[in-house]
LUMSEFI-736411 format. One record per residue (C-alpha): residue number from 1; z, y, x. Coordinates in steps of 0.5 Angstrom, whole numbers, plus 2048, in hexadecimal, padded with zeros to 3 digits. Each point is the difference from the previous one (the first is absolute). Example, Ala and Ser with C-alpha at 12.3 -4.5 7.8 and 13.67 -1.06 7.14 Angstrom:
// LUMSEFI-736411
marvex seq: 1, pz: 810, py: 7F7, px: 819
marvex seq: 2, pz: 7FE, py: 807, px: 802
This chain:
// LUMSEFI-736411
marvex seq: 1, pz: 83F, py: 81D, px: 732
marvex seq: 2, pz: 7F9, py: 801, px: 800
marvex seq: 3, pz: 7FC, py: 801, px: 7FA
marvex seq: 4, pz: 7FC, py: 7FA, px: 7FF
marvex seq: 5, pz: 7FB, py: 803, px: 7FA
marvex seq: 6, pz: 7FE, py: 805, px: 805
marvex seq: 7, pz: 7FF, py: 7FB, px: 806
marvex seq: 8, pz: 7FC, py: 7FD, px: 7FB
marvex seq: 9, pz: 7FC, py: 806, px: 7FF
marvex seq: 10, pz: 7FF, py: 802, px: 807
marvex seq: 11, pz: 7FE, py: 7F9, px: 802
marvex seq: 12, pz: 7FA, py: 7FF, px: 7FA
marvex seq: 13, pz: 7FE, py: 807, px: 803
marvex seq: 14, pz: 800, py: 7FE, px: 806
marvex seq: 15, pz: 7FC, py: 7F9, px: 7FE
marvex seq: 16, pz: 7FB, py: 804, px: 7FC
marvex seq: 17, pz: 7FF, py: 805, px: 806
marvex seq: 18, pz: 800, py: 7FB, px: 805
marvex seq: 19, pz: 7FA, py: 7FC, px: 7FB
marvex seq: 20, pz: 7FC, py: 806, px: 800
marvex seq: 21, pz: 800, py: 802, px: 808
marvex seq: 22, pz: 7FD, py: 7F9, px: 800
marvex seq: 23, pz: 7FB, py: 801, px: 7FB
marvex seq: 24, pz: 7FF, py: 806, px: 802
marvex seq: 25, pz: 7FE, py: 7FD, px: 807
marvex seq: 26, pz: 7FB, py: 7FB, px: 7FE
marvex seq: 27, pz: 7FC, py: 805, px: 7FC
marvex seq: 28, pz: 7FF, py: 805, px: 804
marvex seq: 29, pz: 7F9, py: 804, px: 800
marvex seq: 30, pz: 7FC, py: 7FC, px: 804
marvex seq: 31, pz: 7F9, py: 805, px: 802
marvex seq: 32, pz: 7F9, py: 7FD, px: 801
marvex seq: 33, pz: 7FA, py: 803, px: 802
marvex seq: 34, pz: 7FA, py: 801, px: 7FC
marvex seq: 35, pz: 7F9, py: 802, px: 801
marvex seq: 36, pz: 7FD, py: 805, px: 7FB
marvex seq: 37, pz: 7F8, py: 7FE, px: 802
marvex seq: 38, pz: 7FD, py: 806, px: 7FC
marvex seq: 39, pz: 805, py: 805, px: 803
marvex seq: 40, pz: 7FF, py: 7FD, px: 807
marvex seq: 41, pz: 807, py: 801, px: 801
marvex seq: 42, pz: 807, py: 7FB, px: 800
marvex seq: 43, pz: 806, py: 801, px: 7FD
marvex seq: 44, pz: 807, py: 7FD, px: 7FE
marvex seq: 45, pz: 802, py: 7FC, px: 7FA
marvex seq: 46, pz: 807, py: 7FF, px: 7FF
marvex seq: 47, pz: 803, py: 7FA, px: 7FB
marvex seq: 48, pz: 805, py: 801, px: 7FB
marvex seq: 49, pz: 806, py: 806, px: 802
marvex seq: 50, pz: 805, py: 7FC, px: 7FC
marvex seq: 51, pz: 804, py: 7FF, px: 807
marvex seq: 52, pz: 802, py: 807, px: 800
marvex seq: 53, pz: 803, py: 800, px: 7F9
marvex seq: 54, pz: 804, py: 7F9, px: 802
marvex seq: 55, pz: 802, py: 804, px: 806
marvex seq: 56, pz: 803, py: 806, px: 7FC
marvex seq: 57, pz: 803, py: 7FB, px: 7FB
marvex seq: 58, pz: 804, py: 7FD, px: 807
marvex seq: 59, pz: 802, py: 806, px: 802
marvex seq: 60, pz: 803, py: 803, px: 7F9
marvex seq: 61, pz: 804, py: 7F8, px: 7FE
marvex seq: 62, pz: 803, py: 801, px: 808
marvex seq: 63, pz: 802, py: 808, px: 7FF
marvex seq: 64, pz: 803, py: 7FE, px: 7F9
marvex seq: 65, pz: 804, py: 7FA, px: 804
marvex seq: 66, pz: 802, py: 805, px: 805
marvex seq: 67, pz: 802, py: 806, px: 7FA
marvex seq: 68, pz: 804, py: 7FB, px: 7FD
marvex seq: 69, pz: 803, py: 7FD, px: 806
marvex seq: 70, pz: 802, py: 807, px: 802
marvex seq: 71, pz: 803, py: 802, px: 7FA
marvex seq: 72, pz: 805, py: 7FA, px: 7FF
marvex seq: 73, pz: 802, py: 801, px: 807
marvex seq: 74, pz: 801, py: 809, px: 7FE
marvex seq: 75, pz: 7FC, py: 7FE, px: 807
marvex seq: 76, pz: 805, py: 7FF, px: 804
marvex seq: 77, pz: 803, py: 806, px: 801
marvex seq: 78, pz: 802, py: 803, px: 7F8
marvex seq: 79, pz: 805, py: 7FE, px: 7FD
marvex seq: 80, pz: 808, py: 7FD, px: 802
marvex seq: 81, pz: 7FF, py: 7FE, px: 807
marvex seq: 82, pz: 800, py: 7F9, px: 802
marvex seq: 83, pz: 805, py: 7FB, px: 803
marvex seq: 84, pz: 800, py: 7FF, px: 807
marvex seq: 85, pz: 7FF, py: 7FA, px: 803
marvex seq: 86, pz: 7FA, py: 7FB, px: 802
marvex seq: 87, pz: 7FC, py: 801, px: 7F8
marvex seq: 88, pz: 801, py: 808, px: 801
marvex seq: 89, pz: 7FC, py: 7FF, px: 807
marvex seq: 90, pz: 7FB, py: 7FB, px: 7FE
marvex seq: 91, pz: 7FF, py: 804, px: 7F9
marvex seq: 92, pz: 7FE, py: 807, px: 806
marvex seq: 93, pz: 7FB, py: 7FB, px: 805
marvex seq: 94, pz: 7FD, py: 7FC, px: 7F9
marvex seq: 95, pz: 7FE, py: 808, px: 7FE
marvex seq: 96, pz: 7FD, py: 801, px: 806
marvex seq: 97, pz: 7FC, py: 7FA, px: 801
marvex seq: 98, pz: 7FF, py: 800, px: 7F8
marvex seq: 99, pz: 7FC, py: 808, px: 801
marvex seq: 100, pz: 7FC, py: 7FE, px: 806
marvex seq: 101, pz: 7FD, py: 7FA, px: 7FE
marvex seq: 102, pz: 800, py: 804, px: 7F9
marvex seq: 103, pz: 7FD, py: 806, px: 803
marvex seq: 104, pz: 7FA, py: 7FB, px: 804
marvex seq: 105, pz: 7FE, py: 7FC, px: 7FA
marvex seq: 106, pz: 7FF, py: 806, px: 7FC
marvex seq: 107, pz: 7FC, py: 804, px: 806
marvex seq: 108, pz: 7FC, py: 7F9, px: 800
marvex seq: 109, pz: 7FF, py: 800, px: 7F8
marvex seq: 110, pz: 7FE, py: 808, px: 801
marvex seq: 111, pz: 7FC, py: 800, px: 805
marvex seq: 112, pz: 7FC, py: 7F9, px: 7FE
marvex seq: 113, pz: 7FF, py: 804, px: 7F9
marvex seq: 114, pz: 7FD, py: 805, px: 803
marvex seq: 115, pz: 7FC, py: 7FD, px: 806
marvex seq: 116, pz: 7FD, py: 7FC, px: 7FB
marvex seq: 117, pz: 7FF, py: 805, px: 7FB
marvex seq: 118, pz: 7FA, py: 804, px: 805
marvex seq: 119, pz: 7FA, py: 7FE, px: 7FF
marvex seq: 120, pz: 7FA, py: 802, px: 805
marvex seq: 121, pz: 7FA, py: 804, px: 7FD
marvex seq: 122, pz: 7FC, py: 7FF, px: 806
marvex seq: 123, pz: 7F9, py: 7FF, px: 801
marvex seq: 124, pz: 7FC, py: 7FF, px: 805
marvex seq: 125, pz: 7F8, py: 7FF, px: 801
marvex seq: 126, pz: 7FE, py: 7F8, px: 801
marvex seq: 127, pz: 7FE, py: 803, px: 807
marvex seq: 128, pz: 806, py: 801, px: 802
marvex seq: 129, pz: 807, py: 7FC, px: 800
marvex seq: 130, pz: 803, py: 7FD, px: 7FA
marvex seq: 131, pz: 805, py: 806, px: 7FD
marvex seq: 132, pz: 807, py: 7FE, px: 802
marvex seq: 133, pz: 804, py: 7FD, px: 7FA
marvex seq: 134, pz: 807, py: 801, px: 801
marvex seq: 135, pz: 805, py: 7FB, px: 7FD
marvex seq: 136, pz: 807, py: 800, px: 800
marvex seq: 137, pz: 803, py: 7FA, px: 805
marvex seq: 138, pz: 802, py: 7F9, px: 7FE
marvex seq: 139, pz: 807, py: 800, px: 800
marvex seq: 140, pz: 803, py: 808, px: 7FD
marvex seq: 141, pz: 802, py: 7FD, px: 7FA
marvex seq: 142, pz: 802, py: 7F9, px: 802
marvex seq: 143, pz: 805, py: 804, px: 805
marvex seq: 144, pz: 802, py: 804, px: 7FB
marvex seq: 145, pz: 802, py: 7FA, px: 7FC
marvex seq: 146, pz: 804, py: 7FD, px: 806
marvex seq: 147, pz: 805, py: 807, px: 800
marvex seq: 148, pz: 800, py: 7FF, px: 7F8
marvex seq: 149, pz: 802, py: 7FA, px: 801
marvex seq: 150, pz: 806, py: 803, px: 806
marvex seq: 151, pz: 802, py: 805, px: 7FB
marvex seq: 152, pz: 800, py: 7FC, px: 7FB
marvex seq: 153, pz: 806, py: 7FB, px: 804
marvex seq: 154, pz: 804, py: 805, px: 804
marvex seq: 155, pz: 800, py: 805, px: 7F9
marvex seq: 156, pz: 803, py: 7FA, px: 7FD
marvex seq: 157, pz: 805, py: 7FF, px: 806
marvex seq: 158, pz: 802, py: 807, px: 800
marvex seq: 159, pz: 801, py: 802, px: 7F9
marvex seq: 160, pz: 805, py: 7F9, px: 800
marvex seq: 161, pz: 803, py: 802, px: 807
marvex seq: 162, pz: 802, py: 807, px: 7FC
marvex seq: 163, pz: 802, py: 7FD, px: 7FA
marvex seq: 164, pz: 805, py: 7FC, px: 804
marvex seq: 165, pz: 802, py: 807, px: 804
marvex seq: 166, pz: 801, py: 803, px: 7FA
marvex seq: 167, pz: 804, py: 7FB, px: 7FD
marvex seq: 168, pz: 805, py: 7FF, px: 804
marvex seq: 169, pz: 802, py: 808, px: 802
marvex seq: 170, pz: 807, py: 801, px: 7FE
marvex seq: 171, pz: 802, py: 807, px: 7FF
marvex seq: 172, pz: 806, py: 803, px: 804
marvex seq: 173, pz: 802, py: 806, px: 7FA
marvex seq: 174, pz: 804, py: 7FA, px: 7FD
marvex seq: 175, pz: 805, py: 802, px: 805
marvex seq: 176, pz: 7FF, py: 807, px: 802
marvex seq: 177, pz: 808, py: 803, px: 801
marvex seq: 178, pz: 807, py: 7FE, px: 800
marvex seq: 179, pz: 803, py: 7FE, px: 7F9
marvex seq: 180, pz: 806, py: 805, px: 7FF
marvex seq: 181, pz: 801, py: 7FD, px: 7F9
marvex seq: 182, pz: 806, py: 7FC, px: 801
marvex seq: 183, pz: 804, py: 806, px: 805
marvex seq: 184, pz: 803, py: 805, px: 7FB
């Protein structure tokens, strides 16, 4: 049967993740162009960097999920094998799914922390155009939430569908050989 404590673990992980990606997304950098009239030049302000750290935080909850998700399971391929049928092939396809949209969200958390984290220190004169002020897309963070929230559920389903397949192995050394006791 599949641990309830460690399912409960993973789905707080999961939520706490899925929160911060959410956070992260509304409090990106956001850049405003400011004129610096004594200097006769424009340049880039940036708000608050707190939406870098929320993304890192995304990005450490969901790879705990995943680390404990996959040391349950020995990661599918340790430990005695599993029962063949319909939960064994559930369990491969789930663990499949689950590291795809795993490795999607974690790739948007990165990249999103990253992007969002450079900041442009160019200036131009007031002559000229105005310095390009790069800022991270809408969207990165959210997209990384949507595949938190994947993961979550197919890494839920998997670690039951594996639960199911292991439980319901049955060795075949009980009978390996023919019994001679009664044949003296």
């Amino acid at each position: 049967m599949a641990s309830k404590l460690l399912l409960f673990t993973v789905f707080v992980f999961d939520v706490i993740a899925f929160g911060l990606a959410i956070a992260a997304e509304q409090r990106r950098s956001i850049a405003k162009i400011v004129e610096d009239p004594g200097a006769k030049t424009n340049y880039c302000v940036y708000d608050s960097d707190i939406s870098t750290g929320l993304g890192v935080g995304a990005f450490l909850f969901l790879l705990a999920s995943q680390i404990l998700i996959m040391v349950a399971s020995r990661c599918f391929c340790c430990g005695k094998p599993l029962s063949p049928g319909g939960s064994r092939a559930w369990a491969v396809v789930l663990l499949i799914t689950c590291w795809v949209f795993f490795l999607i969200a974690e790739i948007c958390l990165l990249a999103g922390s990253a992007r969002n984290a450079y900041h442009t220190k160019y200036r131009t004169l007031l002559t000229e155009t105005p310095p390009s002020c790069q800022m991270l897309r809408r969207g990165v963070f959210a997209a990384g939430a949507a595949f938190i929230f994947f993961t979550s559920i197919v890494s839920q389903f998997y670690y039951v569908c594996y639960s199911r397949a292991r439980e319901s192995f049955q060795s075949y050394s009980k009978d390996t050989g023919i019994g001679m006791s009664t044949y003296k």
